[in-house]
C-alpha positions in Angstrom: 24.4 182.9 75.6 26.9 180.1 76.3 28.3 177.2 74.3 28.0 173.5 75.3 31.4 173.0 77.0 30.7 169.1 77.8 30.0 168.6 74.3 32.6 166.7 72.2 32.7 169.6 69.1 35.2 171.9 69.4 34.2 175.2 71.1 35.8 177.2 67.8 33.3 175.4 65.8 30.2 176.0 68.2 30.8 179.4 68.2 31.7 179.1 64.4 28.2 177.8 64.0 26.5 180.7 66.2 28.3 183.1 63.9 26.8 181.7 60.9 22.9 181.4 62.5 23.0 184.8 63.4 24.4 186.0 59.9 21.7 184.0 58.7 18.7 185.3 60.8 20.0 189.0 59.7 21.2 189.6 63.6 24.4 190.1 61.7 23.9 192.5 59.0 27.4 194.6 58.5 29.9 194.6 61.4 29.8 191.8 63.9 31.0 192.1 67.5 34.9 192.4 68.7 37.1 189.0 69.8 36.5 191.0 73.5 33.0 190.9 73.2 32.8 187.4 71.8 34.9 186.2 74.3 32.7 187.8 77.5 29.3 186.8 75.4 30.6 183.0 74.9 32.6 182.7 77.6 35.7 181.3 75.2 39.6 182.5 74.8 40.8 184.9 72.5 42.5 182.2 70.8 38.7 180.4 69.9 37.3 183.5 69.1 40.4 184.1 66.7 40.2 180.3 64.8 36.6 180.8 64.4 36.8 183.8 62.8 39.5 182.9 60.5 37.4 180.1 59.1 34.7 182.2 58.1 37.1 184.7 56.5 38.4 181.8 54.4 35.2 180.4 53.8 34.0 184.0 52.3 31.7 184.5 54.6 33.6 187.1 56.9 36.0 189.6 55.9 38.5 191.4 58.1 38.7 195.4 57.5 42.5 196.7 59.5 41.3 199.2 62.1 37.8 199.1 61.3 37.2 195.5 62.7 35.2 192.2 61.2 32.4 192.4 58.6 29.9 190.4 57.4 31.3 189.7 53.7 28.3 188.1 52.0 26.6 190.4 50.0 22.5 189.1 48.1 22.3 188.0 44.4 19.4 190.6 43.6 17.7 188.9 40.5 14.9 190.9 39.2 11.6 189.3 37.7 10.3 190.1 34.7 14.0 189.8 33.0 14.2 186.2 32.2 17.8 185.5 32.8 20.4 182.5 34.0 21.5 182.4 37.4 25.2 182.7 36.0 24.2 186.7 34.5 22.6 187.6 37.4 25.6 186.6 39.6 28.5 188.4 37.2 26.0 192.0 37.3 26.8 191.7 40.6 30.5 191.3 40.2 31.0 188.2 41.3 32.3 185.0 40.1 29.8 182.1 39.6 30.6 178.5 39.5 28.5 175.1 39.6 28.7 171.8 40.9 26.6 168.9 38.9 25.7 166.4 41.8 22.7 164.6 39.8 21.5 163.3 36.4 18.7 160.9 35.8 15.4 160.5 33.4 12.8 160.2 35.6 9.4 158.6 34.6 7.0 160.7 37.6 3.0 160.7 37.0 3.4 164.2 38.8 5.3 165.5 35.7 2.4 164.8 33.2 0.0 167.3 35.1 2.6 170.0 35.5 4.5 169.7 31.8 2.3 167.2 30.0 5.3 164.6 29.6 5.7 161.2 31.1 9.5 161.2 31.4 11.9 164.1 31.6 15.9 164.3 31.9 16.9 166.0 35.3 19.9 167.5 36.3 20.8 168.8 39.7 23.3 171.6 40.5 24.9 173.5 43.3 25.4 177.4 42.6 28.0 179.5 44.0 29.4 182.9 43.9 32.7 183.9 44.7 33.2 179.7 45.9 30.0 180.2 48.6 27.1 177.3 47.7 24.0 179.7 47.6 21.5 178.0 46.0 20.7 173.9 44.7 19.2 174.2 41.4 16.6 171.1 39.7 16.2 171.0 36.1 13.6 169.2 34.3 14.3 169.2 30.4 12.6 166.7 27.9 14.2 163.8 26.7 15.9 164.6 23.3 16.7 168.3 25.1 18.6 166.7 27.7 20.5 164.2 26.5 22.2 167.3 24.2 22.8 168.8 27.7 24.6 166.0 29.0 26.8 166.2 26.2 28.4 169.4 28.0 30.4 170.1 31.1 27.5 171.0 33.0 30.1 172.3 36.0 31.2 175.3 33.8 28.5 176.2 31.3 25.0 178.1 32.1 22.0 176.0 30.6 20.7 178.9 29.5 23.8 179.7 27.3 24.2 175.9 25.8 20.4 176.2 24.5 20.6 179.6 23.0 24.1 179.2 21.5 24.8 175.6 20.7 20.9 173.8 20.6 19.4 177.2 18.9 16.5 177.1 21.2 15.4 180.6 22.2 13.4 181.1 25.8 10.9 183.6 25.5 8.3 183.4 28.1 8.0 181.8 32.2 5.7 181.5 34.7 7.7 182.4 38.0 6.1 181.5 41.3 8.4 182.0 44.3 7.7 180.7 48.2 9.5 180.1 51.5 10.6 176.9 52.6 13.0 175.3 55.9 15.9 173.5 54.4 15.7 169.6 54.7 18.8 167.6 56.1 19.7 167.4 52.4 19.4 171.2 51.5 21.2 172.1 54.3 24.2 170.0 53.8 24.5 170.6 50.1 24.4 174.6 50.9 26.4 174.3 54.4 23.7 176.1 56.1 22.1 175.0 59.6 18.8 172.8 59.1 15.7 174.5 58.4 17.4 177.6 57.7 14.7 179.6 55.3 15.0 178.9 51.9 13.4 180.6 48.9 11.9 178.1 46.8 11.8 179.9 43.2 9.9 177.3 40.6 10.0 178.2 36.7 8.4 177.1 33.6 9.9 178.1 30.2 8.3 177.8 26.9 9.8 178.9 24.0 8.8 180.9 20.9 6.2 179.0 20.0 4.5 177.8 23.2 6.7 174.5 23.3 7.7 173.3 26.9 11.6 173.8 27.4 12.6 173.3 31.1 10.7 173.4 34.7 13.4 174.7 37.3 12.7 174.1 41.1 15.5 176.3 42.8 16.1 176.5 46.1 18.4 180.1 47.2 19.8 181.1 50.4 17.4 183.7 51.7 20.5 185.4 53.3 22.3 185.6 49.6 19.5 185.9 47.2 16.5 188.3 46.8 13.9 189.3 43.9 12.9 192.5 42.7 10.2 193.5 41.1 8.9 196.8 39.3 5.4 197.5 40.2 3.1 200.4 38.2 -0.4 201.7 38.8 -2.2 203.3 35.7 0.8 203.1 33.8 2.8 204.9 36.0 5.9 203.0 38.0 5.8 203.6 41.8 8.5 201.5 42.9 10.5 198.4 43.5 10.2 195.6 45.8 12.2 192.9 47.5 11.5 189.5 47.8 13.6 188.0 50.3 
């Protein structure tokens, strides 16, 4: 498999890319190949080989191992269903650092809204999730009016939604419906998550009511299928038999 050598992108970044596709399609799962193999499978210089690497290292999504060679460094969020829990707690049980980046905030007045949480106009916010600095998922909140404009009151960047509406707006989750699916990342997704276009995607979309039935937020996530997986615990007559991914 060659690189386009005509092309005006810098060989280190094509093969930067190729890294990152197969890493993605699971080709990659724990040790990748060595610069000498790189170099005879591309056709490129030690030198490429070497600044393509590096960038993934400092991107997080590589990490070099002294006399053992380069490893895939990215390691899936496992969030298990049937423990309703924020995307922040699932990513520190793993032992690594979350973070978030708000890129949207509107009310939006949607006909669609009315048949899915019987309101004519909710607040959304939109937010990028990372762990340990690597964007792994875009998150789209849907919140009704008076609930979000307490939200918006908040540094959004720092603080789990979950936390602000237990702790600070007393409003206690207590029950969601949870349907997940697969999906190709759009233009958008893709750029936002710095993955290749139509890169699979699990779409996870939640409803949470509170204690008494009311309508608290409708969440349509999107996760990197390479970072993020679901568990579940399945029983027959009572009796668990095991647990499943989702990914």
């Amino acid at each position: 498999m060659s690189l386009n050598y005509t092309n005006s992108i810098p060989l280190h970044i094509q093969l930067k890319k190729k890294i990152e596709e197969k890493i993605l399609n699971r080709e990659y799962t724990e040790k990748i190949p060595s610069e000498r193999e790189l170099m005879k499978e591309y056709y490129v210089s030690r030198s490429t080989v070497r600044k393509s690497i590096s960038q993934l290292v400092q991107e997080g999504i590589l990490e070099i191992k002294r006399g053992k060679g380069t490893f895939v460094a990215l390691k899936p969020i496992n969030d298990w269903l049937g423990n309703l829990s924020s995307t922040n707690e699932t990513i520190k049980k793993m032992g690594i650092e979350p973070d978030a980046k708000l890129i949207r905030t509107q009310i939006l007045n949607d006909d669609s809204l009315i048949k899915i949480i019987n309101l004519s106009e909710a607040y959304y916010f939109e937010r990028v999730r990372y762990a340990n600095k690597v964007p792994i998922g875009i998150e789209r909140h849907y919140y009704p009016i008076e609930i979000g404009k307490q939200l918006i009151k908040y540094d959004l960047n720092r603080v789990a939604f979950y936390d602000l509406l237990e702790k600070e707006l007393n409003i206690i989750a207590l029950e969601a419906e949870h349907e997940i699916y697969s999906v190709n990342a759009t233009k958008l997704d893709a750029k936002l998550l710095n993955i290749p276009v139509h890169s699979n995607l699990l779409h996870a979309k939640r409803k949470i009511t509170d204690i008494n039935g009311a309508f608290i937020e409708l969440e349509n996530a999107l996760y990197r299928a390479d970072m993020y997986s679901f568990k579940i615990n399945l029983s027959r007559n009572g009796n668990k038999v095991r647990n499943m991914n989702i990914n």
